[in-house]
N, C-alpha and C positions, 0 to 999 in steps of 0.2 A: 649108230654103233661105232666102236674105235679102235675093236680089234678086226683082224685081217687074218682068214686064210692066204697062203700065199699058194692061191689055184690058180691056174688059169681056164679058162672058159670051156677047157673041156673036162674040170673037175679034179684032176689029178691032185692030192693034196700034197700041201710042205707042211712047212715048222707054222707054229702061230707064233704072231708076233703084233705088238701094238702100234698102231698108228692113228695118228689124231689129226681128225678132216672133220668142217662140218658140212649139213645137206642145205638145199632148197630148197625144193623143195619140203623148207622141214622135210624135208624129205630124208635120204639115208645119209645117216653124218660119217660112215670111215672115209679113208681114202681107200684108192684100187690100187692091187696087187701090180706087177710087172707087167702083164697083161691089158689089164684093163685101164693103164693112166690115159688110156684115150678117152672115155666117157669122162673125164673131169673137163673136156675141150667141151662139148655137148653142158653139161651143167653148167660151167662159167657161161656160156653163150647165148643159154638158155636165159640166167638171173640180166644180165645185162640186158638182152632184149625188153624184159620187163621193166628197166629202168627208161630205155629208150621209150618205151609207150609210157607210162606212165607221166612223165614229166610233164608233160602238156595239160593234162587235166589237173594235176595237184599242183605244181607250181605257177601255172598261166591264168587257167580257168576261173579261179575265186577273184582275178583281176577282170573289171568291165569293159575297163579301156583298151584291154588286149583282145578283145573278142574280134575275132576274124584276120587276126596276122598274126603274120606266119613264124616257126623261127627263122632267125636270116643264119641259114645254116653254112659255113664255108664249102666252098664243091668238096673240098680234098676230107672234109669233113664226114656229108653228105655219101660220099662213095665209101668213105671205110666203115658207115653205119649200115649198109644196105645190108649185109648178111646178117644184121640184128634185128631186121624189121618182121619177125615172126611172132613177134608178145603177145597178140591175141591168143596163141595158142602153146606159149611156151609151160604153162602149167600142165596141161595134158602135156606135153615133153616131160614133162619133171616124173608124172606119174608113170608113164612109161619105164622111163629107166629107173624108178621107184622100185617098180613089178621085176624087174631086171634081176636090180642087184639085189632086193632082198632075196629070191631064187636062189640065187650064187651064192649070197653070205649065208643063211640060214637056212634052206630047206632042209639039205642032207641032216644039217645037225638037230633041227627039232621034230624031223620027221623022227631021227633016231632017240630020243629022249635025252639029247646032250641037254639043251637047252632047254632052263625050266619056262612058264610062264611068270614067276618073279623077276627071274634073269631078264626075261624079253619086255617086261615090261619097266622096270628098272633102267637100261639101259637108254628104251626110247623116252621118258620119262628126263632121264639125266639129259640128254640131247635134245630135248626140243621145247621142256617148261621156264626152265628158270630164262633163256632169251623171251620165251613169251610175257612172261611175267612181265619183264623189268621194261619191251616195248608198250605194252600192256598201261602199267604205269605211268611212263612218260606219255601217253596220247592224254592218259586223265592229267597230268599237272598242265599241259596243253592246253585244255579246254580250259582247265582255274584260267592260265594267263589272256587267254583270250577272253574271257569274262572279266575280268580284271580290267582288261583296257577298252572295252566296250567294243569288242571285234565279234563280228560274224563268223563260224566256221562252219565244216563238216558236222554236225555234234546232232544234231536232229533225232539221231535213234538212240546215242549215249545216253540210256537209263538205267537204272538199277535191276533189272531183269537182265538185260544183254548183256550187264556188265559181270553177270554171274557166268550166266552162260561162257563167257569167257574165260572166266577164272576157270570152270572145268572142261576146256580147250574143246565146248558143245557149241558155240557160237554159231555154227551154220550145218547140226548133224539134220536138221527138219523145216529150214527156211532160208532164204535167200535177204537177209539184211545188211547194209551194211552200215557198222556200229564200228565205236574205238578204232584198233587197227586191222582193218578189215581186210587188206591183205591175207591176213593169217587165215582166211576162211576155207584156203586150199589146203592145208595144213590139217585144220578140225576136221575135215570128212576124212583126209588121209588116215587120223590117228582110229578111226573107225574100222577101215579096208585092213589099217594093221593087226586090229583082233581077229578079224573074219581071216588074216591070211594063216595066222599061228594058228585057227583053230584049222584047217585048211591042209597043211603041210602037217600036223601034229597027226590026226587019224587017217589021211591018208596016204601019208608019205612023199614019195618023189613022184606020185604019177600024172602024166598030162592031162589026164581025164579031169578030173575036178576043177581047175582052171578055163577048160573047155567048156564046162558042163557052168559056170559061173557067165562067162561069157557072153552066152547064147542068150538068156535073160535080159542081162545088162546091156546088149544091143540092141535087142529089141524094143525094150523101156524106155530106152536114150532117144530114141525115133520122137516118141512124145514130148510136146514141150511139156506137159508137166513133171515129165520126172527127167527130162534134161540139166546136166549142171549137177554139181553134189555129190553126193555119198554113190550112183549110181553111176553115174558116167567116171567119177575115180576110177571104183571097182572096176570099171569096163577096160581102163585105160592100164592102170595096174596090171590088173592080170595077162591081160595084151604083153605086159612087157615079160611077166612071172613064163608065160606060155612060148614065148618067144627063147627064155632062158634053157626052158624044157626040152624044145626040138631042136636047139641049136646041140645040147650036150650029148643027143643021139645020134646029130649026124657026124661021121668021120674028120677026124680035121682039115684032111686034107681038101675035103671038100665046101668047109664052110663059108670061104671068103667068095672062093666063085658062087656059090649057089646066092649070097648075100648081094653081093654082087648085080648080080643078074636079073633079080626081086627087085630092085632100089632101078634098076636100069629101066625093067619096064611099066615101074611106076610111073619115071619121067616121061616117060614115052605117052603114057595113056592119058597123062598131066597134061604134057606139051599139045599132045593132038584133039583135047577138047574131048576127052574122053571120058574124065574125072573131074567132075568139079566139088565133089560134100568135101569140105575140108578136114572133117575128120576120117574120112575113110584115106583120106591120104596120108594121115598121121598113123593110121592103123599100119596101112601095108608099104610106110615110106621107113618111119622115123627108127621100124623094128629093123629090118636090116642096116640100117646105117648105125646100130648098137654094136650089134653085130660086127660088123666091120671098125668100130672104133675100139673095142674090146677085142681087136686081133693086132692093133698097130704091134711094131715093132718095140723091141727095150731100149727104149732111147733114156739112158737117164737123165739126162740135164734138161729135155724136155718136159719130161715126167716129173722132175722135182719142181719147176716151172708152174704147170697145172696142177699141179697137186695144191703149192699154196696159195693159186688162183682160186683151187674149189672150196678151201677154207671159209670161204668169202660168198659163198652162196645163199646158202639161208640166214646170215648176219645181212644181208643188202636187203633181202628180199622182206627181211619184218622191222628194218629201222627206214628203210626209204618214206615212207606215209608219215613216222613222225618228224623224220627230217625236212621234209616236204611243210608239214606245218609248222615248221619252225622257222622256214627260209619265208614263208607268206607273213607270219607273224614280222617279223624282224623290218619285209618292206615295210609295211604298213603301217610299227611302230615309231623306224625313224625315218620315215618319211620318203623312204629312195624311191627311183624311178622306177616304176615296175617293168619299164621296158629294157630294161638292162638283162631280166629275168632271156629275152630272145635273143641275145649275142650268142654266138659260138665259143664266146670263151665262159660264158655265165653255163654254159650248159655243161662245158667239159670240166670245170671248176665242180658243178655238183657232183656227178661222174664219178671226180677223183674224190672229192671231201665224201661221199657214200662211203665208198671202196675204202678209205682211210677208214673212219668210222667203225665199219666190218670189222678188218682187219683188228683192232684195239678192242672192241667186242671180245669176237673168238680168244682174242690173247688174253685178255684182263677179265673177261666174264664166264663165256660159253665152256674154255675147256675147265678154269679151276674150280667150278661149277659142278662140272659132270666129272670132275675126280673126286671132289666132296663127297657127291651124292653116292659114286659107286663105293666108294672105301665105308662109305657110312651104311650103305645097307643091303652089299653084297660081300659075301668073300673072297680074299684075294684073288684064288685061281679063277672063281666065277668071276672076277671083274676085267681079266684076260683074257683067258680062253675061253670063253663065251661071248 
């Protein structure tokens, strides 16, 4: 979504007003209000970490000769990526402050009938299809060029069933494949959590029970590996964050940073002393406070404008990296370069920045006049703002 309350996190409203950011998580495309430009730090930090993991299996990995070395990473390199090295589990981050900020942007208003279910669906619709589509697309002309020049890829499951599946953003609502641009698979179960949330916050308004009462299921489920991953662990993680947005707005302000605080303190603590090891239970009771605490920073603007066009660039990285990725292995392989060039530190920050660029020309040239098309085309003016 692209319109903005101008709340802050303990709901007080202002003026509406438009702002254009996109998500992650496919995930929530506004930017945040005055309050909240600190979770844009958490989102950017989040999409780059998945860049940091990912590289090594999509760029290296389809090479032979590169199997079992390493990147030759520079220290000074090496030390300013360590606060990125969370990408196993930055997706559950994404869903998190997913459950967050939808709370924040939309509860009050669909709980109260502002917001229709056209509006909501319109909106997410405008923001997270037409990037699908067009990443979507470029993996299949992908595959032609690498069939073309008689190249092996990733394409194993790319058939005409998944390929559908994808065209109705189902790609992963009942199985775990990975097909086309598979990335997108955290996106597909997301667009699922999104109906279950509107119908969620529509009959039962603001209260914290129904997110609690979701929760307790989807923990329990998540325990099994068969229904780990997916539509169920989303849910889990979503509402975690929806629930997190809940008890924050009840308790006092003055109270919230310490009590936030203090949560996130003796996570480390029980982290550090071997106390905790499920990695997701530490995402549960780590990642919600430090929301928390990033949605209280101070009004800095020039930092805030900073991350704001940083977060622009989250979900344009997060569903073009796979085909950029086969485009960087196609290119070795058809003129002939060294594949070990692929481990330099400068080949690595070189993709980095060519991602980040890429993004960046997306959201400008595709993503937003895409989703101003779509809403002028089939919502009305004031519902295309203030909703």
């Amino acid at each position: 979504m692209d319109e903005k309350e101008t709340r802050g996190p303990g709901g007080g409203q202002g003026k509406h007003r438009t702002v254009r950011s996109s998500m992650p998580d496919g995930i929530k495309a506004a930017t945040f209000g005055p309050r909240l430009w600190g979770l844009e730090i958490l989102r950017f930090s989040s999409a780059l970490a998945i860049l940091v993991l990912h590289y090594p299996g999509l760029c290296l990995s389809p090479f032979p000769e590169l199997e079992g070395r390493p990147l030759v990473m520079a220290p000074w390199l090496g030390d300013l990526l360590q606060p990125f090295r969370f990408g196993p589990w930055a997706v559950q981050v994404f869903w998190i402050l997913s459950g967050y900020i939808f709370y924040h942007q939309y509860a009050r208003r669909v709980g109260q009938g502002e917001v229709s279910w056209r509006t909501f669906f319109v909106h997410r619709f405008s923001r997270l299809y037409p990037l699908h589509l067009v990443t979507l697309l470029s993996v299949v002309l992908l595959q032609f060029l690498y069939a073309a020049g008689g190249l092996a890829g990733p394409f194993e499951n790319n058939h005409p069933k998944n390929f559908l599946l994808h065209l109705g953003f189902a790609s992963n609502w009942w199985e775990f494949e990975r097909s086309f641009n598979h990335p997108v698979w955290s996106v597909s179960v997301e667009v699922l959590v999104y109906g279950l949330f509107y119908l969620v916050v529509r009959h039962f308004s603001r209260s914290a029970w129904p997110p609690i009462l979701l929760l307790v299921p989807c923990l329990w489920l998540n325990q099994h590996k068969s229904w780990e991953g997916g539509v169920v662990e989303c849910a889990l993680f979503f509402f975690a964050g929806g629930l997190t947005w809940e008890v924050q707005a009840k308790v006092p302000s003055r109270l919230r940073l310490a009590l936030a605080s203090s949560l996130l303190l003796a996570v480390l603590v029980c982290w550090l002393a071997g106390w905790m090891h499920a990695p997701k239970t530490l995402l549960l009771l780590g990642v919600t406070p430090a929301i928390v605490m990033l949605a209280h920073l101070p009004d800095w603007p020039q930092p805030a404008k900073i991350w704001n066009q940083l977060g622009h660039l989250t979900y344009s990285s997060y569903l073009w990296h796979f085909p950029f990725c086969l485009l960087v292995v196609y290119l070795v392989r058809k003129l002939g370069l060294d594949p070990g060039t692929l481990l330099l530190s400068e080949t690595f920050i070189l993709f980095l920045g060519s991602v980040l660029l890429l993004s960046w020309f997306s959201y400008r040239w595709l993503e937003e006049p895409s989703q101003r098309w779509i809403r002028s085309r089939y919502l009305d003016p004031m519902g295309a703002v203030s909703r």
